[in-house]
DRENDREN-116167 format. One record per residue (C-alpha): residue number from 1; residue in one letter; y negated, x, z. Coordinates in pm, whole numbers, padded with zeros to 5 digits. Each point is the difference from the previous one (the first is absolute). Layout:
residues N
<rec seq="NUM" type="A" north="Y" east="X" up="Z"/>
...
//
This chain:
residues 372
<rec seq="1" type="X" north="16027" east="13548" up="30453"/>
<rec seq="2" type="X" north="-00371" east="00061" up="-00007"/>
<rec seq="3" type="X" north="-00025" east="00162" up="00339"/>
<rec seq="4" type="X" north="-00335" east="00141" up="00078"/>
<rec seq="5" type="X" north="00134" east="00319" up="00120"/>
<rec seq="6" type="X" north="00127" east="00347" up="-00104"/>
<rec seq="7" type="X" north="00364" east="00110" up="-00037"/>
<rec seq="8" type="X" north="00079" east="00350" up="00205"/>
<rec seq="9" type="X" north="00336" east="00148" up="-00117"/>
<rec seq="10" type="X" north="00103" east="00376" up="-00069"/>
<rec seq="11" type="X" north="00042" east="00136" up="-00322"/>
<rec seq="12" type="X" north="00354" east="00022" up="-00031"/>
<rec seq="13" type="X" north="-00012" east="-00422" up="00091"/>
<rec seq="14" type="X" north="-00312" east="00010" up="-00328"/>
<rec seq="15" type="X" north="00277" east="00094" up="-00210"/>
<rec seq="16" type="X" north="00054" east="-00213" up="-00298"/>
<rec seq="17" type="X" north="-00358" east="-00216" up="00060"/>
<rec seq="18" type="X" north="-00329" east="-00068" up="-00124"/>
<rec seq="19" type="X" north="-00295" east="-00082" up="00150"/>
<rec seq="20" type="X" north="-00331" east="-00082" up="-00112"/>
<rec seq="21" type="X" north="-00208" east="00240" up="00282"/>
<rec seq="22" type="X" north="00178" east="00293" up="00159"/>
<rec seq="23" type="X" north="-00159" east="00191" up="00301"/>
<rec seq="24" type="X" north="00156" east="00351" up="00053"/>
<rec seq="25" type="X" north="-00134" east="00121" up="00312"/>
<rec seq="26" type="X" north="00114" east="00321" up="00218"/>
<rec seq="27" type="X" north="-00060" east="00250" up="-00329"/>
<rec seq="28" type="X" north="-00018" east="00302" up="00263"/>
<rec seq="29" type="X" north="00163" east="00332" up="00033"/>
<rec seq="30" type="X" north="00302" east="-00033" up="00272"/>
<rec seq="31" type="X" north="-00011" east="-00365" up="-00087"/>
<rec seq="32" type="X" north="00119" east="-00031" up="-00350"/>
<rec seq="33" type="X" north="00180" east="00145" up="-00119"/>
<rec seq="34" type="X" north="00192" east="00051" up="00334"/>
<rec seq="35" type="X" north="00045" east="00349" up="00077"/>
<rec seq="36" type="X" north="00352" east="00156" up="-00042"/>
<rec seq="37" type="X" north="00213" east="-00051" up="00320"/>
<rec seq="38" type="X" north="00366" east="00157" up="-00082"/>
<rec seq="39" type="X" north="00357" east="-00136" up="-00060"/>
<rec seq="40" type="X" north="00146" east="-00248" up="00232"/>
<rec seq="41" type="X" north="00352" east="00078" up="-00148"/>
<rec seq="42" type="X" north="-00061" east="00235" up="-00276"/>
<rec seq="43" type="X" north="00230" east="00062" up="-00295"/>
<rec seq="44" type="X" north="00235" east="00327" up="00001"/>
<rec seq="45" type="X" north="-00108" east="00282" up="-00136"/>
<rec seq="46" type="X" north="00004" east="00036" up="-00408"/>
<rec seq="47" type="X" north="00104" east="-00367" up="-00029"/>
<rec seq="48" type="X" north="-00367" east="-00080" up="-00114"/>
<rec seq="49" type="X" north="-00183" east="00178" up="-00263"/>
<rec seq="50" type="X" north="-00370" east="-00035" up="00146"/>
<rec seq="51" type="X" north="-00156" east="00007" up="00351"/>
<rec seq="52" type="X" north="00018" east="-00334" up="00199"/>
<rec seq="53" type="X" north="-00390" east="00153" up="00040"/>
<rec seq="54" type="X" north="-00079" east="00000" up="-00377"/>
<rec seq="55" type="X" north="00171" east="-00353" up="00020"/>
<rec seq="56" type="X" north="-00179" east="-00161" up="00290"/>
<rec seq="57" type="X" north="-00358" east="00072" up="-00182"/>
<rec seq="58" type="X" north="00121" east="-00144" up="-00338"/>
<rec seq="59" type="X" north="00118" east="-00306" up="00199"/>
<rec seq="60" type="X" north="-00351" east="-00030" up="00166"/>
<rec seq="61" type="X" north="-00191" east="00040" up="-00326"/>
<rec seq="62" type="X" north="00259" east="-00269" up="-00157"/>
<rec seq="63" type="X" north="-00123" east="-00239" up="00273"/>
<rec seq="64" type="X" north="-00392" east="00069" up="-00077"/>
<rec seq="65" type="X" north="00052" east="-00086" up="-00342"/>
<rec seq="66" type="X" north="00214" east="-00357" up="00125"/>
<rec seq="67" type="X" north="-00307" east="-00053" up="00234"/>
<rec seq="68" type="X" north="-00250" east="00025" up="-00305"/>
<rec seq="69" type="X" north="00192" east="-00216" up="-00218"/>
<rec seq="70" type="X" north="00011" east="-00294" up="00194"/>
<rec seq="71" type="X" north="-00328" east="-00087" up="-00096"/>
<rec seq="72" type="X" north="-00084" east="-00210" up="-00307"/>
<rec seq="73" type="X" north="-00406" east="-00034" up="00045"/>
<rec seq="74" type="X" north="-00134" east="00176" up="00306"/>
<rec seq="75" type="X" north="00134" east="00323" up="00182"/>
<rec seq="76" type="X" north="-00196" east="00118" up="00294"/>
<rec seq="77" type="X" north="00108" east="00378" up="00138"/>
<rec seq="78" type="X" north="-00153" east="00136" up="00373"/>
<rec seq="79" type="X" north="00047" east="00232" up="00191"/>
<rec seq="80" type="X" north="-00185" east="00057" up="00364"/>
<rec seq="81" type="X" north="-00162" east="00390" up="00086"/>
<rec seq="82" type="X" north="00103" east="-00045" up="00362"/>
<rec seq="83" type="X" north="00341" east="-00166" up="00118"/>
<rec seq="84" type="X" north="-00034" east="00021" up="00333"/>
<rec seq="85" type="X" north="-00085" east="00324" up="00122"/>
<rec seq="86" type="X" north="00007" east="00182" up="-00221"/>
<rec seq="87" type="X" north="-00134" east="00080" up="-00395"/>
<rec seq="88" type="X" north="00198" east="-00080" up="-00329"/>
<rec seq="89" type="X" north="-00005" east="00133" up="-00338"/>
<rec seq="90" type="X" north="00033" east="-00224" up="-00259"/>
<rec seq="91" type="X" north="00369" east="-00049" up="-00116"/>
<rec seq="92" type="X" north="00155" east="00228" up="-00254"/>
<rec seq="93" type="X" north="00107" east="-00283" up="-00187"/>
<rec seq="94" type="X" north="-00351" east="-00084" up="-00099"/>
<rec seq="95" type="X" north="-00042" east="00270" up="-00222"/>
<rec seq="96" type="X" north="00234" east="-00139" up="-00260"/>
<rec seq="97" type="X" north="-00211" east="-00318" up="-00053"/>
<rec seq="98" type="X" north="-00330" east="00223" up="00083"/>
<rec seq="99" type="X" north="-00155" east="-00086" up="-00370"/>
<rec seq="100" type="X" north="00035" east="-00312" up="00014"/>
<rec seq="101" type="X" north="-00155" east="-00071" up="00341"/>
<rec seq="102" type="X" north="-00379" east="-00141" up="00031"/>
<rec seq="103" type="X" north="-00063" east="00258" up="00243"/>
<rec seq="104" type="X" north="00170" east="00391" up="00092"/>
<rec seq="105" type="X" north="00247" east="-00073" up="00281"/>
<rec seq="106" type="X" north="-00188" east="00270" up="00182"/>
<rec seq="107" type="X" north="-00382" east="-00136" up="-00038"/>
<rec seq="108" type="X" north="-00166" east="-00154" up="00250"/>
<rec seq="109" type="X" north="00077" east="-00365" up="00184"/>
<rec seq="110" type="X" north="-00082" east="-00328" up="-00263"/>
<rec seq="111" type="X" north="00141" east="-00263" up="00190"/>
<rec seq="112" type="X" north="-00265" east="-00054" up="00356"/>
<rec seq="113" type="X" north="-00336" east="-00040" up="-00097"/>
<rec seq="114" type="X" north="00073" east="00117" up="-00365"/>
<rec seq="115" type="X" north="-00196" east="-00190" up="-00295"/>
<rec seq="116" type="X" north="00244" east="-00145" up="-00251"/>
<rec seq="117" type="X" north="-00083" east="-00070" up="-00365"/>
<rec seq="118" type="X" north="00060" east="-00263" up="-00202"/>
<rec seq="119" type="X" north="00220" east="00182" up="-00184"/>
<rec seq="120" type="X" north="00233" east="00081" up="00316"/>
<rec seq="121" type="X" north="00011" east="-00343" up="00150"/>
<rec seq="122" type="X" north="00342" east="-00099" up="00071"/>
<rec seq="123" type="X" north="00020" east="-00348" up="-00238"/>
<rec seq="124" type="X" north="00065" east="-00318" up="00250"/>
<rec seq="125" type="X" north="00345" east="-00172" up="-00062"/>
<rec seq="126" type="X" north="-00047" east="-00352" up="-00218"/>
<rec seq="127" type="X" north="00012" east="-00301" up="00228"/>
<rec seq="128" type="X" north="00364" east="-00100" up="00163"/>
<rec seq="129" type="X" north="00121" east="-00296" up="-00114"/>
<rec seq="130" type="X" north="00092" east="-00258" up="00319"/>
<rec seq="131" type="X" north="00417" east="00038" up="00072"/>
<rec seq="132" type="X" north="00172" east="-00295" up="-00106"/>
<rec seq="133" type="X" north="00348" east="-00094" up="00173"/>
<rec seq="134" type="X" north="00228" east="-00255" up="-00076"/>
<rec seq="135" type="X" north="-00010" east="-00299" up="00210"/>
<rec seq="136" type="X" north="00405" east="00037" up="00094"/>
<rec seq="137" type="X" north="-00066" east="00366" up="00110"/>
<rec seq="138" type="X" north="-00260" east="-00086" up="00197"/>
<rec seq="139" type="X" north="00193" east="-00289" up="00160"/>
<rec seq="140" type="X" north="00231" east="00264" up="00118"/>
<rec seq="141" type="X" north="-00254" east="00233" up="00190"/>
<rec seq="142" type="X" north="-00149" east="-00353" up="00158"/>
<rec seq="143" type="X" north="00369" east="-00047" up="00136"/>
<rec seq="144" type="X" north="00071" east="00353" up="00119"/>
<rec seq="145" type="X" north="-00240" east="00292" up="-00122"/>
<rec seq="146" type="X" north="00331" east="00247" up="00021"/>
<rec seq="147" type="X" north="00251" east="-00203" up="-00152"/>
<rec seq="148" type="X" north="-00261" east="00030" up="-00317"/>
<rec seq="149" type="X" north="-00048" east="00377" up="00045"/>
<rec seq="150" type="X" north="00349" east="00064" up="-00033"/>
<rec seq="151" type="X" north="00057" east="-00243" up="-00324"/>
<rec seq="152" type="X" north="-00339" east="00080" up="-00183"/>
<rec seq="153" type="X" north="-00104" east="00327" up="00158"/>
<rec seq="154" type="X" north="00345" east="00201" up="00060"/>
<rec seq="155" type="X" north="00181" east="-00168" up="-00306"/>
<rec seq="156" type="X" north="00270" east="-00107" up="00225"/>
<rec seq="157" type="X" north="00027" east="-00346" up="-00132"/>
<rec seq="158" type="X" north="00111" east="-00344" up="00162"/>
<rec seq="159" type="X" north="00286" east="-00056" up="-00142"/>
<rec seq="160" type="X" north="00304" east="-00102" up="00226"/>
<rec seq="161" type="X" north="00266" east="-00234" up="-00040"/>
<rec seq="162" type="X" north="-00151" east="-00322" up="-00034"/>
<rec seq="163" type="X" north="00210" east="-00350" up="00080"/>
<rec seq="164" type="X" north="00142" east="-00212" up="-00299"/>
<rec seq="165" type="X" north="-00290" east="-00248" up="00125"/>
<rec seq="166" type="X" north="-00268" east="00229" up="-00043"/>
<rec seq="167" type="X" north="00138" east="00140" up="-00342"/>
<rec seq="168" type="X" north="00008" east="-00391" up="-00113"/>
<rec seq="169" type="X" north="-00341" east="-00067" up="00019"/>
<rec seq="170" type="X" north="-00113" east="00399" up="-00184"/>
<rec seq="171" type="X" north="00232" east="-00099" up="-00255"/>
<rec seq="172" type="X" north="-00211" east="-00309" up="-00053"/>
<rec seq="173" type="X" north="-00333" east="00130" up="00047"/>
<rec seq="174" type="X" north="00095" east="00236" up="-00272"/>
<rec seq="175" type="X" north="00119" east="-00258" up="-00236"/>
<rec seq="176" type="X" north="-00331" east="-00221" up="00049"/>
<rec seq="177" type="X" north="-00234" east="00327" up="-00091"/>
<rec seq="178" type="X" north="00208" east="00029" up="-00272"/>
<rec seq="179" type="X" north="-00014" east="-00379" up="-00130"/>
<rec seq="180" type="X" north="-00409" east="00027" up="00084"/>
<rec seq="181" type="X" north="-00062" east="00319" up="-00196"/>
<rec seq="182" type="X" north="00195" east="-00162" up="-00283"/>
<rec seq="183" type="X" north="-00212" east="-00341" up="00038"/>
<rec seq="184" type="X" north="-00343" east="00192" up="00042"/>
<rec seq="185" type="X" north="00096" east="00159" up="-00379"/>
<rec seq="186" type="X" north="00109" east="-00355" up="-00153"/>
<rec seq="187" type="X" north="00333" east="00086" up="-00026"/>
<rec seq="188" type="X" north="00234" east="-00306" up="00093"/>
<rec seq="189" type="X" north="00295" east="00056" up="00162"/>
<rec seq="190" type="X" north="00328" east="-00231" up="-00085"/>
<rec seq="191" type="X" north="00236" east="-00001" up="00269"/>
<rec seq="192" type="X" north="00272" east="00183" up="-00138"/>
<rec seq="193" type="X" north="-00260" east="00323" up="00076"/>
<rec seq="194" type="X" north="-00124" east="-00138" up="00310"/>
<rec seq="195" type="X" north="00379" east="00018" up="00107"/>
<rec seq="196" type="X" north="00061" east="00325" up="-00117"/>
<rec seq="197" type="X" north="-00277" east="00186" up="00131"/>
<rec seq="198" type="X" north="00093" east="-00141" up="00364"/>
<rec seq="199" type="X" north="00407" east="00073" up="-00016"/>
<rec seq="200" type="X" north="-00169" east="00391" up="-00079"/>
<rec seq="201" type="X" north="-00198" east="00009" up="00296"/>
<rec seq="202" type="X" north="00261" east="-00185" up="00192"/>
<rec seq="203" type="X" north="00221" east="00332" up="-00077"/>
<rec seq="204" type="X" north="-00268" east="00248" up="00093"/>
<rec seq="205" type="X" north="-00076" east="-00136" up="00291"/>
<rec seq="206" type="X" north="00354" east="00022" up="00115"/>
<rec seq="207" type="X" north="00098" east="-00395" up="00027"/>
<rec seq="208" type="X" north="00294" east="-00058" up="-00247"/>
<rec seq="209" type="X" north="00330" east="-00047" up="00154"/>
<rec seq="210" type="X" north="-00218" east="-00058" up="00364"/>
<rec seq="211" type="X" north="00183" east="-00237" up="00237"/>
<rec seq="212" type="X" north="-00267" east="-00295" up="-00044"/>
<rec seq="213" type="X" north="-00049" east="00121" up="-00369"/>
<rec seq="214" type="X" north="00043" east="-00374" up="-00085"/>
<rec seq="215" type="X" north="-00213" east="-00190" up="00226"/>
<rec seq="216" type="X" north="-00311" east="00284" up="-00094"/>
<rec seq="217" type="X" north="00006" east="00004" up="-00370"/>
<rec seq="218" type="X" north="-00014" east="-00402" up="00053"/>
<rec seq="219" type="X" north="-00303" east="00046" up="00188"/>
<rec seq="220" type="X" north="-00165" east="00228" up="-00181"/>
<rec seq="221" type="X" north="00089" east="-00184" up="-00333"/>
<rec seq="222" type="X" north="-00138" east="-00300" up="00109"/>
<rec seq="223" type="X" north="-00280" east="00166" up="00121"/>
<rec seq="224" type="X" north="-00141" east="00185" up="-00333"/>
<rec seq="225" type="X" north="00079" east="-00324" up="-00158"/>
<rec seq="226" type="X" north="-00249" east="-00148" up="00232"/>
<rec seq="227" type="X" north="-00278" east="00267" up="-00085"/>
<rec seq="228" type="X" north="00095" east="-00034" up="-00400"/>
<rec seq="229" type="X" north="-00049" east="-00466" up="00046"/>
<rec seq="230" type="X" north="-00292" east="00068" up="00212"/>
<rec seq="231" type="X" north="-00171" east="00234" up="-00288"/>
<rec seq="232" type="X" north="00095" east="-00213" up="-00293"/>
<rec seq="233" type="X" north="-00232" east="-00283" up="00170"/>
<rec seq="234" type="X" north="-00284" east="00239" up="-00003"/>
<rec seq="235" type="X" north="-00233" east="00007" up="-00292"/>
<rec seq="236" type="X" north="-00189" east="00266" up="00124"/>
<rec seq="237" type="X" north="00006" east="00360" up="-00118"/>
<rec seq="238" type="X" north="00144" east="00269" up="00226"/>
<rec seq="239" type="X" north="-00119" east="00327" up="00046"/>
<rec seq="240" type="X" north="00147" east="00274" up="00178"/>
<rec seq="241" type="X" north="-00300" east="00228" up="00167"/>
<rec seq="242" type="X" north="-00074" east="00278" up="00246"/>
<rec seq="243" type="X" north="-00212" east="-00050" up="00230"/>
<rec seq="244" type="X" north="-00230" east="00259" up="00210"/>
<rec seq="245" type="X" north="-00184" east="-00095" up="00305"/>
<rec seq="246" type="X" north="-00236" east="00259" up="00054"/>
<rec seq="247" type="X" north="-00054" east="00055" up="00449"/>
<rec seq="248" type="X" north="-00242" east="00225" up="00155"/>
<rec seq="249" type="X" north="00251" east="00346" up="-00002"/>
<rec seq="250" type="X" north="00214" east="-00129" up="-00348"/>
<rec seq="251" type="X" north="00195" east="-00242" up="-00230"/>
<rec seq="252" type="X" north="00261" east="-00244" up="00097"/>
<rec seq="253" type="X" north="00206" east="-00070" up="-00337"/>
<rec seq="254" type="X" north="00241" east="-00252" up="-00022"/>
<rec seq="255" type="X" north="00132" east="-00211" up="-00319"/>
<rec seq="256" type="X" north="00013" east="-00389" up="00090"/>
<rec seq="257" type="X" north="00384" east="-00145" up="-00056"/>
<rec seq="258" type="X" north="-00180" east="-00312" up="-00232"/>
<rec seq="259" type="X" north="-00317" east="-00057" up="-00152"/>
<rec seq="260" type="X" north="-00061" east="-00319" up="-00231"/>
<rec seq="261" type="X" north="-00320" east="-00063" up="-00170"/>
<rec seq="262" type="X" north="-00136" east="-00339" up="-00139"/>
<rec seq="263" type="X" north="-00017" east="00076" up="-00423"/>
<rec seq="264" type="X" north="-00310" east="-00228" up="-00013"/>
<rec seq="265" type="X" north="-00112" east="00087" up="00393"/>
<rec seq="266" type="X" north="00022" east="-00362" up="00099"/>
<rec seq="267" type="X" north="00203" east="00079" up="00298"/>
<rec seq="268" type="X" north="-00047" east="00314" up="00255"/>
<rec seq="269" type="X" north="00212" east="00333" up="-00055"/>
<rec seq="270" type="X" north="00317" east="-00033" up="00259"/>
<rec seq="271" type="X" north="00110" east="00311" up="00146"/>
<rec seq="272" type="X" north="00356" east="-00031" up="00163"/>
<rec seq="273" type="X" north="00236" east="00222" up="00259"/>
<rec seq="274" type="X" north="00353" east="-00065" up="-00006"/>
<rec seq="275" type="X" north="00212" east="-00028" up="00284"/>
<rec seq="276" type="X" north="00413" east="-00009" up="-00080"/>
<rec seq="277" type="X" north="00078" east="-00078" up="00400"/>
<rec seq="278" type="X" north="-00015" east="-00264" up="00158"/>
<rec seq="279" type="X" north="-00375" east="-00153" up="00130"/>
<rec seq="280" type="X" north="-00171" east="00142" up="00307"/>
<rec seq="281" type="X" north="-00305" east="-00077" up="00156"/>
<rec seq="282" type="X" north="-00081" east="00335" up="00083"/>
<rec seq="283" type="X" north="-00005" east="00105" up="-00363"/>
<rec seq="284" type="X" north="-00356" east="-00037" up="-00118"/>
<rec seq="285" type="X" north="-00062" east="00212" up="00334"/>
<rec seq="286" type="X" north="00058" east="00269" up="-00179"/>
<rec seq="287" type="X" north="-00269" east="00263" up="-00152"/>
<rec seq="288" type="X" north="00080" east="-00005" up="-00368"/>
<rec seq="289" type="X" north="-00122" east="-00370" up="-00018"/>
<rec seq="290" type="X" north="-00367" east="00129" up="00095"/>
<rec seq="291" type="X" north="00098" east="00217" up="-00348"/>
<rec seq="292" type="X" north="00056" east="-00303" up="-00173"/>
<rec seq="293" type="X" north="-00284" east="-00189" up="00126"/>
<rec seq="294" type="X" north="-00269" east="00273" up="-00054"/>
<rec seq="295" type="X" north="00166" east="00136" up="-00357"/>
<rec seq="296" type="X" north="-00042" east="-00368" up="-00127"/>
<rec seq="297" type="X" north="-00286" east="-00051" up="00122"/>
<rec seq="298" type="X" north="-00191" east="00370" up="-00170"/>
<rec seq="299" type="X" north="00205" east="-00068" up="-00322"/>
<rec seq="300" type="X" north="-00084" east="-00382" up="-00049"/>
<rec seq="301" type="X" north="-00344" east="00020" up="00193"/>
<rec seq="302" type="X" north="-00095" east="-00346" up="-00176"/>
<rec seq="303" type="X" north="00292" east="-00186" up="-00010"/>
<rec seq="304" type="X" north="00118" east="-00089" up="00325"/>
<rec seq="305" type="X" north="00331" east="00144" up="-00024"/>
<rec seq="306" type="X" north="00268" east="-00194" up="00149"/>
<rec seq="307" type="X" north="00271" east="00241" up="00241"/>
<rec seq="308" type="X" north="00349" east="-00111" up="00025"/>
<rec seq="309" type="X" north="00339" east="00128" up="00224"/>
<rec seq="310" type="X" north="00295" east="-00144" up="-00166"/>
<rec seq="311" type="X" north="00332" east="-00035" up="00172"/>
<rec seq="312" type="X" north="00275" east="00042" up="-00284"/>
<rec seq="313" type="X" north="00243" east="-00049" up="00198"/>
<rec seq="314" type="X" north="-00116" east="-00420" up="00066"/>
<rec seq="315" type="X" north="-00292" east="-00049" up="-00280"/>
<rec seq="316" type="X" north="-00228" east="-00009" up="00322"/>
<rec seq="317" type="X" north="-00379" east="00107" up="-00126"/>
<rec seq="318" type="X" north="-00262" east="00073" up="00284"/>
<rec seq="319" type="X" north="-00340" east="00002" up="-00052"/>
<rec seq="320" type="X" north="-00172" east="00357" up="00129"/>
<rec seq="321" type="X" north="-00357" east="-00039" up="00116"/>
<rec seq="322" type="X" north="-00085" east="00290" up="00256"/>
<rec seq="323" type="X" north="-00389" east="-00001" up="00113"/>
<rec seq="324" type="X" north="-00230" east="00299" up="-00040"/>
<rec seq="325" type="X" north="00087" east="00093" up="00367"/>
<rec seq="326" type="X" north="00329" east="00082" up="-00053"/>
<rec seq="327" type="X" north="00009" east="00159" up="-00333"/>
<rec seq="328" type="X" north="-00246" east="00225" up="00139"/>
<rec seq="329" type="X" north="00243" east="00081" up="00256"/>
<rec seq="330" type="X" north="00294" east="00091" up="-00184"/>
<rec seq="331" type="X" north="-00207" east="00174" up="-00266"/>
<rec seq="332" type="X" north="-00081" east="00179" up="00302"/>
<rec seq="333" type="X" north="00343" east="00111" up="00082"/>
<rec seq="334" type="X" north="00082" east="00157" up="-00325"/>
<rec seq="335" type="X" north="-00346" east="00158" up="00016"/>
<rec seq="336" type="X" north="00136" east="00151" up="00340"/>
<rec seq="337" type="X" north="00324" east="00122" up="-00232"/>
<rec seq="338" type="X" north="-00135" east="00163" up="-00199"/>
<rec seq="339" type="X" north="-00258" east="00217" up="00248"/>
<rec seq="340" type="X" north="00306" east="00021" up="00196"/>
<rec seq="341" type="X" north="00182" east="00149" up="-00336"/>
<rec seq="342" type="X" north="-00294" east="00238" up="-00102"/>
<rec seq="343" type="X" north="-00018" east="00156" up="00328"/>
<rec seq="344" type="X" north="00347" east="00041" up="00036"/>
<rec seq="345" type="X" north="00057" east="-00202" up="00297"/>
<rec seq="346" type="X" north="00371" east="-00140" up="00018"/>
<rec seq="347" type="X" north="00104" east="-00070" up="00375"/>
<rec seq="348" type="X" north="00317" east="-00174" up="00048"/>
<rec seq="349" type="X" north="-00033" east="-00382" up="00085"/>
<rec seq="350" type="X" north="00284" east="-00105" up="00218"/>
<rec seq="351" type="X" north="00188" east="-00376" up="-00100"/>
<rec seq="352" type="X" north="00283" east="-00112" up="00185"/>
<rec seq="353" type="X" north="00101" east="-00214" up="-00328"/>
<rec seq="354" type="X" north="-00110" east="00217" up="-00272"/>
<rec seq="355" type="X" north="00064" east="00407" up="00108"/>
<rec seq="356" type="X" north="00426" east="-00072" up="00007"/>
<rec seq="357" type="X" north="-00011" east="-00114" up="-00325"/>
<rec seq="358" type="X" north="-00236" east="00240" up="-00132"/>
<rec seq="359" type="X" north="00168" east="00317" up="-00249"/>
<rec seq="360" type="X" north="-00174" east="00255" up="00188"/>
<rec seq="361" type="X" north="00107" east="-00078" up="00361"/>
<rec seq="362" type="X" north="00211" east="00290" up="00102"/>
<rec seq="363" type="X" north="-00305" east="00241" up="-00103"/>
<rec seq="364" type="X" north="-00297" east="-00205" up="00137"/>
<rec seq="365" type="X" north="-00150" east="00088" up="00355"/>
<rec seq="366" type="X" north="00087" east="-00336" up="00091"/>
<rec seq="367" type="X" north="00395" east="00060" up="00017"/>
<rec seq="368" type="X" north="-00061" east="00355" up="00228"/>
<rec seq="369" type="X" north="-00209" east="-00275" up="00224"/>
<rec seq="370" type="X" north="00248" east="-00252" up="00038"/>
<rec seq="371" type="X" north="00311" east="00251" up="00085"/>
<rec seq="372" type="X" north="-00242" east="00145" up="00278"/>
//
């Protein structure tokens, strides 16, 4: 993720990975390899052809050659005179990479006060490139910085049996992605197909034969017919992008759900959110709409771009005009993600309404505080 830090691990973890700088240090005798120590539970006797001796200092040398490998550009080897106490010979491994070494592992110290040429400089990395995050991750730290390291950092995923409600309005999200891509390439779409591709994500998202199957596949009929009327009165061109809003510690990327552009530029781009629910007047409270606002705004600097929420559900279109003040504000909270993300900060934030319903409950902190 572009940390600014160094990764400590043992070489048995390095196993399998690459990285671009490796620093070896502790290269002294006693230290590496580690001295012989006997058998825990040895084998009996004859029921191994070699000493577990002989074996333990091929395994070691094994593990110096892992150690050297992990590095594609830049491998740095030390080793101290004095650990603690006492003095230290240089490690016997050493010896088997001794030509190859800048200096004898026995000559004198070259790292404090030592004059490095040109020709030794360790090369500097090429810049990082800024992190970039989708918006919808991000949106999930904002809510609850654990819930998102268990889905995005542990793999865990947030799936969980979702209502026939909830699946309703996915299933028609999906279908109105689908019918945009298909609009943004000039491809029309009868309604034969338009029908078809919503009974198929009807079935994967698990509503045929539901209860209520009826009454849904009304509403959500009637509802991508709305969306299909409402674009066949637009002249306009769509375009389907991906927008970046670049914040002091990364990228924000999000795609807008519709983007319509004037042919002849006689009218103002609109850039539109649907809603499938029903209207709320906390809705535009939310931080993706600072997304909207400031996306439009960088990618249509000159055209005063006109941001819409459109309610589905009831053909109800709301202007969205947020001042500077606020979109500052929640451009500031996903700037406070994603620090929060690259420093691997992901407390649990209690919610009396959200943490029952959340997949990862019965693991979070939050459910060993509440039976307490």
């Amino acid at each position: 993720m572009g940390l600014d830090a160094v990764r400590l691990l043992t070489i048995h973890a390095s196993k399998g990975l690459e990285f671009t700088a490796v620093y070896l240090p502790g290269l002294g005798q006693r230290y590496f390899p580690v001295p012989w120590r006997g058998q825990i539970c040895p084998p009996p006797t004859g029921m191994v052809a070699h000493e577990a001796r002989d074996w333990h200092a091929e395994e070691e040398e094994c593990l110096f050659f892992v150690a050297l490998s992990r590095a594609r550009d830049v491998l740095c080897l030390s080793r101290a005179n004095r650990y603690g106490s006492q003095n230290s010979a240089p490690s016997s491994l050493l010896s088997l990479v001794a030509a190859q070494l800048p200096h004898p592992p026995l000559g004198s110290i070259t790292w404090p006060g030592s004059e490095v040429g040109p020709e030794a400089a360790i090369p500097l990395p090429p810049p990082l490139e800024p992190p970039s995050f989708p918006a919808d991750e991000l949106d999930v730290y904002i809510n609850c910085p654990r819930k998102y390291y268990y889905e995005f950092i542990l793999g865990l995923g947030g799936r969980r049996e979702d209502s026939a409600y909830v699946q309703f309005h996915r299933c028609v999200y999906d279908v109105l992605r689908w019918l945009q891509a298909e609009r943004v390439q000039g491809r029309e779409v009868n309604v034969a197909v338009r029908q078809q591709r919503l009974a198929e994500a009807w079935e994967k998202r698990g509503l045929k034969s539901h209860a209520y199957e009826a009454i849904y596949w009304q509403a959500a009929t009637a509802i991508v017919a709305r969306v299909v009327t409402r674009s066949g009165q637009s002249s306009g061109v769509f375009v389907q992008p991906e927008w970046k809003i670049p914040l002091a510690h990364g990228h924000v990327s999000f795609k807008p759900d519709h983007v319509e552009i004037s042919p002849d530029g006689s009218a103002p781009p609109v850039v539109r959110r649907w809603r499938t629910g029903r209207p709320s007047k906390s809705e535009t409270e939310k931080n993706v709409y600072a997304l909207y606002q400031e996306g439009s705004r960088r990618a249509y600097p000159e055209a005063g771009t006109r941001v819409e929420l459109v309610y589905l559900s009831s053909d109800h279109v709301e202007r969205v005009e947020l001042g500077a003040k606020t979109i500052a504000t929640r451009l500031g909270r996903y700037d406070d993600a994603i620090v929060g993300i690259l420093q691997a900060e992901f407390p649990h934030r209690p919610n009396d309404r959200e943490c029952p319903r959340c997949s990862h409950y019965f693991i979070c902190p939050v459910a060993e505080d509440e039976a307490n």
